[in-house]
N, C-alpha and C positions, 0 to 999 in steps of 0.2 A: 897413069894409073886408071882401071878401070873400077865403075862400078860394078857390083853384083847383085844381085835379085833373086830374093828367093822369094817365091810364092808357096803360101803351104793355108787349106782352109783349118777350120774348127766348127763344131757343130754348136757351141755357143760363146757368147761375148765374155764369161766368166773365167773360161781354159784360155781363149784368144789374147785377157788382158792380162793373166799372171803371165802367157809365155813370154809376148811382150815388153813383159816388163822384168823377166829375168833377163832377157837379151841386153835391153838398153843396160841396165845396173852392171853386167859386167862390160859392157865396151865391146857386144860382139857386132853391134849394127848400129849404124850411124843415127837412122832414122827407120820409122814402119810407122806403115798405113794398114787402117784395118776400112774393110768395107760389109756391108750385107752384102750379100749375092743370093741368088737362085742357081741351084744348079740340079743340072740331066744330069742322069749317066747311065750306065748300063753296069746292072750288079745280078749275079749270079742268073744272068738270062732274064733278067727283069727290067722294064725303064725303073730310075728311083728320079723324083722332085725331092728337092729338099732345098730349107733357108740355111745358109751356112754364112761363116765368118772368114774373110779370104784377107790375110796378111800378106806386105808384098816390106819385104824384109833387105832394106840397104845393107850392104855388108862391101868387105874387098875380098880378096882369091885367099888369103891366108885364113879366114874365120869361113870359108863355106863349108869345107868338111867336117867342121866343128860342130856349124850350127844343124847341117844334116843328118848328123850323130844322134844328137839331143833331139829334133823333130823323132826319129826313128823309135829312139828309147824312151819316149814320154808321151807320146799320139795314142790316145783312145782308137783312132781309126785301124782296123786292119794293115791297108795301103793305106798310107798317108798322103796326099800329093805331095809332090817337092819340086818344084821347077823350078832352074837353074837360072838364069838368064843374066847376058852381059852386058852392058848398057855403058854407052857413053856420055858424059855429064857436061856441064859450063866449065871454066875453069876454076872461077871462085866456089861453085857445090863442091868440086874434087876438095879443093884446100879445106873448105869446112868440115867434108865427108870422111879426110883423112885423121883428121885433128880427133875425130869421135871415140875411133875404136883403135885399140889395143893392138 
């Protein structure tokens, strides 16, 4: 079994802790790390800085499309970031990782 990762920011720690925390309560992610970050980007032909809240959201391949639903239908942002990523774990995170979610 693989890990999954989803990375998606929030523009503050109050949207960042309810999603958070509706993920864990229903078992769609193991575990999630929230960070500050700074972030560039290029928005409608302008640089933008901005401090943003960057979640990196443990999950496995059955709750990704799930939780990338719920990012889509609940993000204040326009585009939401959403990155996917697969990642391989220890063998004892896997066992704990799997026991988490539904």
């Amino acid at each position: 079994m693989k890990i999954y990762i989803i990375k998606t920011t929030f523009n503050n720690l109050k949207d960042a802790e309810k999603f958070k925390d509706y993920l864990l309560n229903h078992n769609l992610a193991s575990c999630i790390q929230i960070s500050s970050i700074k972030s560039s980007y290029l928005w409608e032909e302008k640089i933008c800085n901005d401090e943003e809240i960057q979640l990196s959201i443990k999950t496995n391949k059955n709750q990704v499309k799930q939780i990338e639903s719920i990012i889509t239908n609940i993000h204040p942002y326009q585009i939401p970031q959403i990155l996917i990523l697969k990642a391989k774990a220890s063998k004892k995170y896997l066992q704990w990782h799997k026991k988490q979610i539904k």
